[in-house]
C-alpha positions in Angstrom: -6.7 11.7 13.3 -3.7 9.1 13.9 -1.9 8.0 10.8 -0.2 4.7 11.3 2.7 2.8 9.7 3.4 -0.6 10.8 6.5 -3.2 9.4 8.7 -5.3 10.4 10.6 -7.6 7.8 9.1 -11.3 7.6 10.6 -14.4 6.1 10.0 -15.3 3.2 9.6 -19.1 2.1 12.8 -20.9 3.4 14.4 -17.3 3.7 14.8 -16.0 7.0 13.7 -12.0 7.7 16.5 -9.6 6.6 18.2 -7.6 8.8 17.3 -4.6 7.4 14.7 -2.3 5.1 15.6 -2.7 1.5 16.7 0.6 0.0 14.5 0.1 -3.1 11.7 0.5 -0.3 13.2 2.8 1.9 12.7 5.6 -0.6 8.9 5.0 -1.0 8.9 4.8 3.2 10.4 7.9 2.9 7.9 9.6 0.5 5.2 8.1 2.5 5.9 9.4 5.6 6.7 13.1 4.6 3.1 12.8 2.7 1.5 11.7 6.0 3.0 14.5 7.7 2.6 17.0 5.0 -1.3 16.5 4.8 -2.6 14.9 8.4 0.3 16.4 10.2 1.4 13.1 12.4 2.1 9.5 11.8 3.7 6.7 13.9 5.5 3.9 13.3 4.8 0.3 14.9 8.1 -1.6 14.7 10.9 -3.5 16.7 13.9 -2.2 18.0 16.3 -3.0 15.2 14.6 -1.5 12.3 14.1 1.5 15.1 17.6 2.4 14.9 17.5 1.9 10.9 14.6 4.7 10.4 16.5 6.7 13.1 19.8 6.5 11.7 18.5 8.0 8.0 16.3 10.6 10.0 12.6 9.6 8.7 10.4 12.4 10.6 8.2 9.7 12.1 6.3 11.7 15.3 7.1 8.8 17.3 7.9 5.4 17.1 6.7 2.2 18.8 8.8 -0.6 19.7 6.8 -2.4 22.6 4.0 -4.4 20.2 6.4 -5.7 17.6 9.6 -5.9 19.7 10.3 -9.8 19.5 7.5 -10.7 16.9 8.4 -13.0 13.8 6.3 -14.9 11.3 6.2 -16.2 7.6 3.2 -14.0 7.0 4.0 -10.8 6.1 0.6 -9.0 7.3 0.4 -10.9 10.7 2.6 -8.2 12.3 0.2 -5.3 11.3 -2.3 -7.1 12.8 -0.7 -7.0 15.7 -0.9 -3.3 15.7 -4.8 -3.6 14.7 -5.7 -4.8 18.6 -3.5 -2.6 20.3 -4.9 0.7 19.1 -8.1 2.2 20.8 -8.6 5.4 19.1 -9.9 5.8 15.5 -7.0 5.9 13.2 -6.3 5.1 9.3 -3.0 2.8 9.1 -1.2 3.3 5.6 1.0 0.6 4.2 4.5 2.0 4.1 4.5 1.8 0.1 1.1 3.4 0.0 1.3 7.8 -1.2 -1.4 9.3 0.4 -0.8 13.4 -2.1 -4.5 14.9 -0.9 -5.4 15.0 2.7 -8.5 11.9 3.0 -11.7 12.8 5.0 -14.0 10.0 6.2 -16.3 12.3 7.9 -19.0 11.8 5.6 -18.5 7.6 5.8 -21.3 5.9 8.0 -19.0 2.4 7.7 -17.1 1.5 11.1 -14.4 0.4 9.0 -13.3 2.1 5.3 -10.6 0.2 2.9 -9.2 1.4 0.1 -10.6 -0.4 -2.5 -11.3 -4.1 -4.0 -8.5 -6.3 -3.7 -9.2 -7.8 -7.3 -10.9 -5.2 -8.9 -11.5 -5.9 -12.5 -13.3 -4.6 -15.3 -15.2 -7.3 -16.9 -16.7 -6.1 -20.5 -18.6 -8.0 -22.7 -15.6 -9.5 -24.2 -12.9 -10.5 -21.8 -9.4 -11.0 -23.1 -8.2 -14.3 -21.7 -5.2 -13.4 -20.6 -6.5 -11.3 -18.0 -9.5 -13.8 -17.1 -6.5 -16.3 -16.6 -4.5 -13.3 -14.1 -7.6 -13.1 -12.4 -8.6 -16.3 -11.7 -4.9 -17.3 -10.4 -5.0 -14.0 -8.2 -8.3 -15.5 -6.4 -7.0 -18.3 -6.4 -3.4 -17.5 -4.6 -4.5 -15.1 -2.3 -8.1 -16.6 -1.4 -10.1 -19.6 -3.0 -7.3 -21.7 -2.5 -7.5 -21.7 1.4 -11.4 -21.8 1.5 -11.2 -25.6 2.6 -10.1 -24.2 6.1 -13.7 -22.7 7.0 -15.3 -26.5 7.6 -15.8 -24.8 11.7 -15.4 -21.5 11.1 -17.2 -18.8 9.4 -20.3 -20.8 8.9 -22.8 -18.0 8.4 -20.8 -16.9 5.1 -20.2 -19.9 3.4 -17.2 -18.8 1.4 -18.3 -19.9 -2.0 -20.9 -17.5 -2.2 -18.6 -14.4 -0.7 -18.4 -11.9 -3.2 -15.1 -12.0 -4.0 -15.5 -8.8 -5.4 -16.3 -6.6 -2.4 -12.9 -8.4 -0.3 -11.0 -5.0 0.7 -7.3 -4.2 -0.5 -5.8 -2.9 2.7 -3.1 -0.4 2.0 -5.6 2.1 3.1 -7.5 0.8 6.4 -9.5 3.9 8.3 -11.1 2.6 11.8 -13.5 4.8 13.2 -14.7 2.1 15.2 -11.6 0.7 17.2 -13.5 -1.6 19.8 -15.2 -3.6 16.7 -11.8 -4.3 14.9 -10.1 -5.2 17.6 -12.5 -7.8 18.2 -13.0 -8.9 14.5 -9.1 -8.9 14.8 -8.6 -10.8 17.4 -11.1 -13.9 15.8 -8.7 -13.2 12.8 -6.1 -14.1 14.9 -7.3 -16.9 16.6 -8.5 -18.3 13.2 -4.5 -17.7 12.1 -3.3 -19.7 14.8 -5.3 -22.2 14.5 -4.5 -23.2 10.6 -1.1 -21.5 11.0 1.0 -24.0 9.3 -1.2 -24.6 6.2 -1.8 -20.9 5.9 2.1 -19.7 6.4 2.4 -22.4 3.7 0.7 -19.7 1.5 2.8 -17.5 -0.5 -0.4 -14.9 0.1 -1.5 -16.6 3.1 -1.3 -13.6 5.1 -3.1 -11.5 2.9 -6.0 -13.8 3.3 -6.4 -13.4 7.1 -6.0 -9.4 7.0 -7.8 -8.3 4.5 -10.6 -11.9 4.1 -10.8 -13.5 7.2 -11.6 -9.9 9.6 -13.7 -8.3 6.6 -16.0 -11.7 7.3 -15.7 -11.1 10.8 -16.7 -7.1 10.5 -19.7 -8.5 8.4 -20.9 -11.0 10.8 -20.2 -8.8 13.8 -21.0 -5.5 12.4 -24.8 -5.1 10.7 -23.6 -1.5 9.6 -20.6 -2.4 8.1 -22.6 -5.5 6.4 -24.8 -2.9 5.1 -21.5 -0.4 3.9 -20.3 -3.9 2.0 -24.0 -4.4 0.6 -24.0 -1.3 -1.2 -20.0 -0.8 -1.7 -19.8 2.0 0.7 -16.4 0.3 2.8 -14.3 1.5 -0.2 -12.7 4.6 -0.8 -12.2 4.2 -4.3 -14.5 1.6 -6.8 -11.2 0.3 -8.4 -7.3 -0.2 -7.8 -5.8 3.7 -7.5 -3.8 2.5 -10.7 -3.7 0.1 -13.4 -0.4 -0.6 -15.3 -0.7 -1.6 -19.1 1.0 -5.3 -18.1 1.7 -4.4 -22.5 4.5 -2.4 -20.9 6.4 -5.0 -19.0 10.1 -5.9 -19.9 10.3 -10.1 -20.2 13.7 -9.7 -21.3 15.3 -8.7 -17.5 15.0 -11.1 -15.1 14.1 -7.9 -12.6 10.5 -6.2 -12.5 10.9 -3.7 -15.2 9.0 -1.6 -17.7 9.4 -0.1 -21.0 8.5 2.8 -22.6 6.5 4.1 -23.2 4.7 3.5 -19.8 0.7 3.6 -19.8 -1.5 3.3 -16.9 -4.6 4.4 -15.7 -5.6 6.2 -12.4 -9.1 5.9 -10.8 -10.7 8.8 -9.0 -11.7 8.3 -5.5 -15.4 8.2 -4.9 -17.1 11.5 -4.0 -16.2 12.9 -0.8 -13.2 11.7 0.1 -10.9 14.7 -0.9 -12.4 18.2 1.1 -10.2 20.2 -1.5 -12.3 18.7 -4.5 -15.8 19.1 -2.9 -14.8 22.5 -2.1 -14.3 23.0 -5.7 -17.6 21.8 -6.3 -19.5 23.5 -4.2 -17.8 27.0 -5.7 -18.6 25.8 -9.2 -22.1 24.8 -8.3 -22.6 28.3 -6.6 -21.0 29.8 -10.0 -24.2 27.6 -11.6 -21.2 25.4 -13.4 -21.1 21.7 -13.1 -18.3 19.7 -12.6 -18.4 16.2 -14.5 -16.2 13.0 -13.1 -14.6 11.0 -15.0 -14.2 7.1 -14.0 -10.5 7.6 -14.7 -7.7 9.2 -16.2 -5.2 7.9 -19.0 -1.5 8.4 -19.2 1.2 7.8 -21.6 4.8 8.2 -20.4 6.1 8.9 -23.6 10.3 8.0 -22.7 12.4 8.3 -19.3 12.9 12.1 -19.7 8.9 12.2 -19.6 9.5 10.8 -15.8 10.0 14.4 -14.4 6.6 15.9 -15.3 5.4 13.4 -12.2 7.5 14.4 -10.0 5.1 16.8 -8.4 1.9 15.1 -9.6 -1.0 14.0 -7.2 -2.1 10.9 -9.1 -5.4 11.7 -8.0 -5.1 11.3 -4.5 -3.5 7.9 -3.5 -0.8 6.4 -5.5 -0.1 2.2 -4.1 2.4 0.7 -6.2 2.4 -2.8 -4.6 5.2 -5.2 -5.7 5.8 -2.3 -8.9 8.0 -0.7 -6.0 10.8 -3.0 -6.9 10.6 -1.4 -10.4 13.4 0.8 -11.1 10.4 3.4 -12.7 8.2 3.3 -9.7 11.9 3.8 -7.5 12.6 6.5 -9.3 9.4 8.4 -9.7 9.3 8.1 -5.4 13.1 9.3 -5.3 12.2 12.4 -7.8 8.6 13.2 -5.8 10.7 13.3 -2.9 13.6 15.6 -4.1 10.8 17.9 -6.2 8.2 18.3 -3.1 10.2 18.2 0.0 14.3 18.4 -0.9 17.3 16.5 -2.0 18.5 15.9 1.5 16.0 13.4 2.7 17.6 11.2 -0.6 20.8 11.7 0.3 20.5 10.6 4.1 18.8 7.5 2.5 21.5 6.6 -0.4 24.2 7.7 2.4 22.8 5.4 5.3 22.7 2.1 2.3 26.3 3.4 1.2 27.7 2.1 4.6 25.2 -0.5 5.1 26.3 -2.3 2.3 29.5 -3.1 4.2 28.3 -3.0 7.3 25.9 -6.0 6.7 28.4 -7.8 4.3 26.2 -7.7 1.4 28.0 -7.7 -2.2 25.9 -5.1 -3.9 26.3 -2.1 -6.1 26.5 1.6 -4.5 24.0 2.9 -6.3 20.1 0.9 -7.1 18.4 0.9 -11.0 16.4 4.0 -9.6 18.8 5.7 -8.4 20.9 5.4 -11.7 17.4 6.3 -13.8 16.5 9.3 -11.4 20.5 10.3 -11.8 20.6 10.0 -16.0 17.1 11.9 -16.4 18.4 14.8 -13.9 21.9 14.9 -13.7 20.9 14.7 -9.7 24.4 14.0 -7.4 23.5 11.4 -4.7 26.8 12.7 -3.1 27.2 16.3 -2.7 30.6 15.8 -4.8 31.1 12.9 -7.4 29.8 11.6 -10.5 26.3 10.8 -9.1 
């Protein structure tokens, strides 16, 4: 199966596209890319020219890399470029955001859906008593990323009147598996056209983009696609029946003016549905045969007691699929992606990252420090040298 990355950098707002990949997310490139090739043997990376010579320059084992789609591309919207990608291939594949950790090889064999996501976008577990602090999250999420824009479907969309879409069953894309390529290039492509034509209100949008990749063609699947409307009925386009991880938001520092947690850390990770990992339903089927029974649980807890605590994940599988979405720019996610890195495939691929910044932080004139808040957390926990000689 072909594993895909695609990126380019976008502007942001009234900020133009950077010049390059930030290091903070060049490390979880990194870690995604030697997963990719560790368990599906192959991925390729959609991108233009410039950021070509970035990935080549710090030696990411990409099998190949394409410049021709994305050479020259530019928008506000940050997921309009990997659409781009999503009608030019014509093979099934399963495209991985670049800060999405893929630890157990995935098989969609056993999926009948033409397209398989990774799980709701805004999953949320509603008990009988909500707290209203996370009611109030929710209801700004939807509202950001997708109610908000719902005034734009006066011509299109009309067989799904959008306030009676389950907002629910709207796929998170970081994982996106096409086993039918012809079908999403077409939903695509209406995505597209649908992009174009509201493009100014919808670049407008913070989330805007997120609302044509992963709304707008799930909508256009379901209208076009009777089996994949039937996979949404019953909630069989998702890998996993909730985010891979929820952070305790009881954890975040409000003191920094930076994305930052405290300790100690808790989160919880959700297993994948049933299936999905060929190692684990190997297991099964030996235990069975052993007349043993093996019982799921929903999830896992964890408790990251203090900082030192960080190394026992450095070889951890998070059940599968780790995404930490904006948590990246957190020094603990940087630093658990720099450690997972050093622990499961060696310290060199960090150093040719920190090594390749160290000059680009001239060479692009930019006025920052040598060494990022993960690096200096992975360095005090480890005593790890980023340089081969020196303090760090």
């Amino acid at each position: 199966m072909k594993i895909v990355h695609s990126y380019i950098p976008t502007a942001f707002g009234d900020k133009p596209a950077p010049d390059l990949i930030w290091k903070e997310l060049m490390y979880g490139q990194m870690l995604s890319v030697l997963l990719a090739q560790r368990e599906f043997g192959n991925i390729s990376l959609y991108t233009n020219e410039h950021i070509a010579r970035q990935i080549k320059d710090i030696g990411i084992p990409y099998t190949d890399i394409n410049t021709s789609v994305l050479e020259g591309v530019s928008s506000k919207s940050y997921t309009y470029p990997k659409m781009r990608v999503f009608r030019e291939i014509g093979e099934p594949y399963l495209h991985i955001d670049t800060d999405t950790f893929v630890f157990k090889k995935l098989d969609f064999s056993k999926s009948k859906s033409p397209v398989v996501y990774a799980h709701s976008d805004q999953a949320v577990e509603f008990k009988e008593k909500v707290d209203s602090d996370v009611l109030s999250r929710y209801i700004n999420n939807i509202s950001k990323c997708y109610t908000s824009l719902f005034f734009l479907h006066d011509d299109e969309l009309k067989s799904f009147n959008p306030p009676n879409v389950n907002l629910m069953k709207i796929p998170n894309g970081n994982l996106t598996y096409v086993r039918d390529p012809k079908l999403f290039i077409e939903a695509t492509n209406k995505a597209l056209t649908y992009y174009y034509k509201h493009k100014d209100i919808i670049d407008r949008n913070t989330y805007g983009g997120v609302y044509v990749e992963q709304m707008i063609i799930h909508l256009y699947l379901m209208e076009l696609s009777p089996e994949y409307k039937e996979a949404v009925d019953e909630n069989k386009h998702l890998v996993c029946d909730n985010i891979f991880m929820h952070i305790d938001y009881g954890c975040k520092d409000n003191t920094t003016d930076y994305l930052n947690y405290n300790f100690p850390f808790k989160f919880k990770l959700h297993t994948l549905k049933d299936g999905y990992i060929s190692e684990l339903e190997e297991a099964k089927k030996v235990a069975s045969n052993l007349g043993f029974k093996l019982e799921k649980d929903v999830y896992k807890e964890y408790t990251i007691e203090n900082k030192e605590d960080l190394v026992k994940y450095f070889s951890h599988d998070f059940l599968g699929v780790l995404h930490p979405s904006f948590n990246k720019w957190a020094p603990i996610f940087e630093c658990l992606a720099i450690g997972a890195i050093v622990e499961q495939f060696g310290p060199e691929y960090v150093r040719n990252v920190h090594n390749f910044y160290t000059h680009s932080w001239d060479r692009y004139q930019l006025n920052l420090e040598p060494y990022s808040r993960g690096e200096k957390l992975y360095a005090d926990i480890t005593g790890f040298k980023f340089k081969e000689s020196g303090i760090i």
